[in-house]
Each structure stands twice: as C-alpha cells, then as structure tokens.
N, C-alpha and C positions, 0 to 999 in steps of 0.2 A: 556602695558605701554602707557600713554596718552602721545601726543603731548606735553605738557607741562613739563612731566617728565622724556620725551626725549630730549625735550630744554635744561634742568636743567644739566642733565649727560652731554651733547654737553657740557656747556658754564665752566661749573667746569673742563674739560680735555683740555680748551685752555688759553693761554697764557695769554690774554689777549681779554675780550670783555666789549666794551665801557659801561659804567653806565649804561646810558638810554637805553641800550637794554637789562642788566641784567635779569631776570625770576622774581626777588623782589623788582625791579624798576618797572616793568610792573603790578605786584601783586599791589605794590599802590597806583600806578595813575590810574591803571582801575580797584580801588576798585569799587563796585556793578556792572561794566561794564561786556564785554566780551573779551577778548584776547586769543587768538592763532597763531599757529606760523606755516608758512609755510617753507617746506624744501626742498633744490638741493641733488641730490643725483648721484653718480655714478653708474655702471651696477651692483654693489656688495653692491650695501646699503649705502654706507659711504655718511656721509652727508659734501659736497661742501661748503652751503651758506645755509645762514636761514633769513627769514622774520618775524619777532614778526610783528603784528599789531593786533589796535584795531576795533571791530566790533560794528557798531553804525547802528540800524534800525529805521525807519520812515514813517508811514506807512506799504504798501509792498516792501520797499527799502530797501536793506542794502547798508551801503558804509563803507570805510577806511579813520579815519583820525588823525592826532595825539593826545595822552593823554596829558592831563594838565598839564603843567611844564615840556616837554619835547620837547629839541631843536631839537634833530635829532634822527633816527631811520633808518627806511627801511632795507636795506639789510646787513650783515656781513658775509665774505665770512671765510671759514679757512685758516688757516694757508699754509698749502699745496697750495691753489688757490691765496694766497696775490699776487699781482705783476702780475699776468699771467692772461695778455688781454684775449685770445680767453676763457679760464678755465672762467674769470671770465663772459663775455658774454655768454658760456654755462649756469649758474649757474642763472643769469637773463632770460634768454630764459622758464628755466624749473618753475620760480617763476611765471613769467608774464604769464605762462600758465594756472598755479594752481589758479591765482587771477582771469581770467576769469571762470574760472569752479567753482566758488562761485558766480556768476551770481550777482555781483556789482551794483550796478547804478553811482558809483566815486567810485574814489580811490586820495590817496593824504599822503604820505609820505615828510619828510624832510631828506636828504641823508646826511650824515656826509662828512666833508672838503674831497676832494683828491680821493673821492669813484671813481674807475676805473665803477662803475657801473651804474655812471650820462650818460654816453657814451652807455652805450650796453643798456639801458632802453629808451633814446633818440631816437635809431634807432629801436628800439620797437614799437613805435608809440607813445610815451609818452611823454607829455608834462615837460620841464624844466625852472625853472624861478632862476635866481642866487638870491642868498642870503649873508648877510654879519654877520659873526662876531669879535669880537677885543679879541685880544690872545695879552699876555706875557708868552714867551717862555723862557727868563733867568732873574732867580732870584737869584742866585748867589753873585750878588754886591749891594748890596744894596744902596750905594753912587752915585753909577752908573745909577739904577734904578732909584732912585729920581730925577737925574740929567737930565733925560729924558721927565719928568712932565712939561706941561704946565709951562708958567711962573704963570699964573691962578690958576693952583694947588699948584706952590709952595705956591705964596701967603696966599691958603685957609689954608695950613697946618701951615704956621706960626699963623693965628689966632686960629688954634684948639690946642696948646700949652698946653694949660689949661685943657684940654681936654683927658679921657684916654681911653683902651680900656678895657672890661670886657666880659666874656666867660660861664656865667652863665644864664642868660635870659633865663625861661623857655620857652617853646614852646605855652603854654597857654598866654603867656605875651606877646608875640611876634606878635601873630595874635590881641591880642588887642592893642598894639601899631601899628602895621600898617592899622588896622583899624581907627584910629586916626588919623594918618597921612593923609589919603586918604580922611576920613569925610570933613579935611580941603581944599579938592579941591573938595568936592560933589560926590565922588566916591566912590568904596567900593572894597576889594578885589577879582580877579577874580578865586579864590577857597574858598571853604566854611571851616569853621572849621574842622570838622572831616576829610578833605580830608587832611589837614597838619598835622593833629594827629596820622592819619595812614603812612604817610612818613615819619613824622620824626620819630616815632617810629620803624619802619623797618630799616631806614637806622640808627640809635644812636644804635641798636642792632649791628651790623657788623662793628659801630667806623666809618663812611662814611659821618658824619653830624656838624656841629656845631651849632651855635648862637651866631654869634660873634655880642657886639653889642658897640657904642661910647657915653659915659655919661662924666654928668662932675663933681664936687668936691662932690656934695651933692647925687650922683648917681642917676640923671635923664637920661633917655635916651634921646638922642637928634636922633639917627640913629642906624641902625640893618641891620646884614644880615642874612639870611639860605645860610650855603655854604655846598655844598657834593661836593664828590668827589671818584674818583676811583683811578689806577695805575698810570694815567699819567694826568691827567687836573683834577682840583677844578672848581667847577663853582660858579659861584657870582650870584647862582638859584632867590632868591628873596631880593631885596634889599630895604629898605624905611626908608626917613627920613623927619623928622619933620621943616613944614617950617616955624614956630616959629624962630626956628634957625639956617634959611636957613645962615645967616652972621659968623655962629661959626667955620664952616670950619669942620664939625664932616661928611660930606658926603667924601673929600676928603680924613679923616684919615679912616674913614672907607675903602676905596678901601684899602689904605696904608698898613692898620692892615690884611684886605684879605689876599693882597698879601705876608704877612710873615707870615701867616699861611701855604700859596703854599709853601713858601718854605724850609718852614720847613718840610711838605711832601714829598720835591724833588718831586713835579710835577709842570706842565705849570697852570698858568691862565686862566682861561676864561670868559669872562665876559658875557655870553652867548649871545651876540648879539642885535641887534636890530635892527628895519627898520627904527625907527623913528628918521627923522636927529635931534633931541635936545638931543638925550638920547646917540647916535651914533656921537655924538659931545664930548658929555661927558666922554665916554670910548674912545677916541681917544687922549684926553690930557693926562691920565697917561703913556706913550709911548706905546701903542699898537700896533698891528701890522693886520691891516684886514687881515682875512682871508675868502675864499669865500666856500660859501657851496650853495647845490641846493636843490629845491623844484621837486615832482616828483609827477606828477598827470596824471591823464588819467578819462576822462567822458565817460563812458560808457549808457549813458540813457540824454539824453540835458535838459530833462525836470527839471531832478533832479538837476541840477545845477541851474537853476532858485531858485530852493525852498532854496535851502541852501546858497544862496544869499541874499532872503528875510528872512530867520531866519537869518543871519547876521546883518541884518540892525537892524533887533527886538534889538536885542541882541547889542548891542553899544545903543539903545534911551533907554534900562533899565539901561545904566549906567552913 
C-alpha cells in the first residue's frame, strides 16, 4: 500500500479532516506536481498525526511549500491525540524527524487556527510568523448578521437592490470573467486554466463546490465567487468583481449571498484571510471575527532561501 493510499484509508475512518488536507484536494492543487504524506506513528503502527506536503525541486534542491489555493495544511493529528500536549508534541517530534531525512533545503507550511502543534514545532527549532484570517461563526440570524455589517456595507447592499444572485456560471465562464476583471487593473489570474478545471471538477464530483455569482436584470455578471467547502467551514476560495460596477454594491451582496449558502450548509464562514490591509479591511466590515493562524518554516540550506527570494521578486515583476 502506497503512502497515499494509506492517507486515503486514515482520512475516510476519521471524523473529520479539514478540506485542504483531503487526499482529492491535494490530488488537484498538485496536479502534475509531487505530494506525499508523512506519518506519526505509535510502537504498534497506529498512525498519531500525518503531514501531506508538497515537494517542489530546483536544481539539486528540494523543498516544501504550499499548493495553490490552499490556506492551511501541515500537520493533522487523530482523534485520540486532539487536545493532548505531550501526545501531540510526540507526533511533531517523529514528523520533524522524517522532514530532515528528506534532506530539504526549506520547508514552509501554513498551520490551521488553534494547532496545539504551532507550540511543539516552535520548540523544534522552527520558525513561526502569525497570520490572520476573518471567520463568521453564526449564521443562524440572519437580521442579526446584517445588522453587524459595516454601516459601509449596509449602504453598498441598499444600492445592489436591483441586483440578484445566480448559481449557474459555468467554470469555463468564471475563469474568463475573472480574467476580465483582473485585465482591468493590468493583472492576470494567479492559477491557469486547467488548474481550476481540475478543482472544480474534483470538488463538483463530491457536491463540495459552487459558482455563486451577482448579475443584474439583463443577466450580466457584475461579481463571482468559487466557494468549497467541507463539514464545518465554506471558504470564499476565489472571489472577483468587476470595477465597471465597482458603485452597484454586487461585491457586497456577493459576501451576503456566500454567507447564506454557509448557512444553509450549517457551517462557519471563512473568508480565507488575507495579509493585505485593504482586502483585510474589507472582510472585517461584514462582522467578522479575526482569527489567528501560523506560518511554520524552517531553512535548512541559507543559500536556498536567497534563490527563492529572488524567484519571488521575478514572479510579482511578471505580474
């Protein structure tokens, strides 16, 4: 049995494991890529805690770092180990071993909100930088919820009145409306076509995907989103609107319309976060609630952190 479809069997016999660390989330964000998954194990085989990551080479380097369109990953411990410090610093111990014995040059994970595992990786030698994202945890009232909005958002949604929401936008239509969108500030999206034609196909297979999008009487889109989701959070994965009619208030009814899709799922919001204070300005007027999560990295080679530094920079002047 390969690593992968020992993943598979682990993640089908628990309760609950987050999206983005799914086995068919991983399948296609590192379509043509490489993914494998590291495992904690007890003195009798049982598996603790697992690490999906992706493997990325450059040169003679390999290193770890996250797949496209995915906020958080790293570690996910079982059931048995939730809650239990030392269990779960065991379980970090046996990973952070396995990650050196792939002889790395980085590594670089993003840890999900409240990971008891930000702590035992820390005292590992590894580097942690906080992070934020904005969550709506109850959606239950919807009066309520509105009433929480910016007076800013109330405003925008009195002018998107006119405005309604529609649930059929193909995924072909999607990527060339937000292609549009983006042309209009000299930008272009930062996943290619096929790479959203293999997700959304994976995830509309399993019922885990929409395209929700806001048009108006004559059924133009004005804004769109890709929303997935799992057992307990929706995310608000790719979002874009046209600023033609930045004035129509269709960005604000789009979160609106999000969020009563959440809650018609009976799961949380999430709006997957952002560093950049205008966008993290924007998800803080529909009542949100920060929440913090960490980044989790470790250089093992100094050199290589320069170079992926400088393919950074590259990579922002092509866009």
């Amino acid at each position: 049995m390969s690593n992968k479809e020992r993943y598979a069997q682990w993640v089908a016999e628990q309760e609950y494991v987050p999206l983005t660390m799914q086995p068919w989330w991983m399948d296609a964000v590192c379509a043509g890529k490489e993914w494998d998954v590291l495992f904690a194990e007890d003195a009798d085989g049982k598996i603790l805690g697992v690490m999906p990551y992706l493997l990325r080479k450059r040169a003679w380097y390999k290193y770890v770092i996250m797949p496209q369109m995915t906020q958080t990953g790293g570690i996910w411990v079982s059931a048995e180990t939730t809650g239990d410090k030392w269990a779960t610093a065991e379980v970090c111990r046996q990973l952070s071993e396995k990650l050196e014995a792939l002889n790395l040059a980085y590594y670089y994970q993003q840890f999900r909100p409240y990971s008891l595992c930000v702590d035992a990786m820390r005292g590992l030698g590894f580097k942690t930088r906080e992070r934020v994202t904005y969550q709506v945890n109850d959606l239950a009232d919807l009066d309520k919820l509105i009433d929480s909005f910016s007076k800013n958002k109330k405003r925008q949604l009195q002018r998107a009145l006119s405005l309604h929401a529609e649930h059929d936008m193909s995924v072909e239509d999607f990527y060339r409306f937000h292609t549009k969108c983006l042309a209009a500030r000299h930008r272009r999206p930062s996943y290619s076509r096929e790479f959203l034609l293999v997700l959304e196909r994976k995830a509309r297979r399993l019922g885990q995907c929409e395209i929700l999008s806001i048009c108006n009487a004559d059924g133009q889109a004005y804004a769109a989103a890709f929303l997935v989701w799992d057992k307990k959070n929706m995310y608000y994965l790719i979002p874009c609107y046209d600023t033609t009619h930045a004035d129509s208030g269709a960005s604000a009814l789009l979160v609106l319309e999000a969020m009563k899709r959440a809650r018609e799922k009976q799961v949380a919001f999430d709006f997957e976060g952002s560093m950049d204070k205008g966008i993290a300005n924007h998800y803080k007027q529909f009542g949100s609630t920060p929440v913090t999560y960490y980044s989790v990295e470790k250089c093992y080679k100094p050199f290589f952190r320069i170079a992926l530094w400088i393919q950074h920079l590259r990579e922002i002047g092509m866009h």
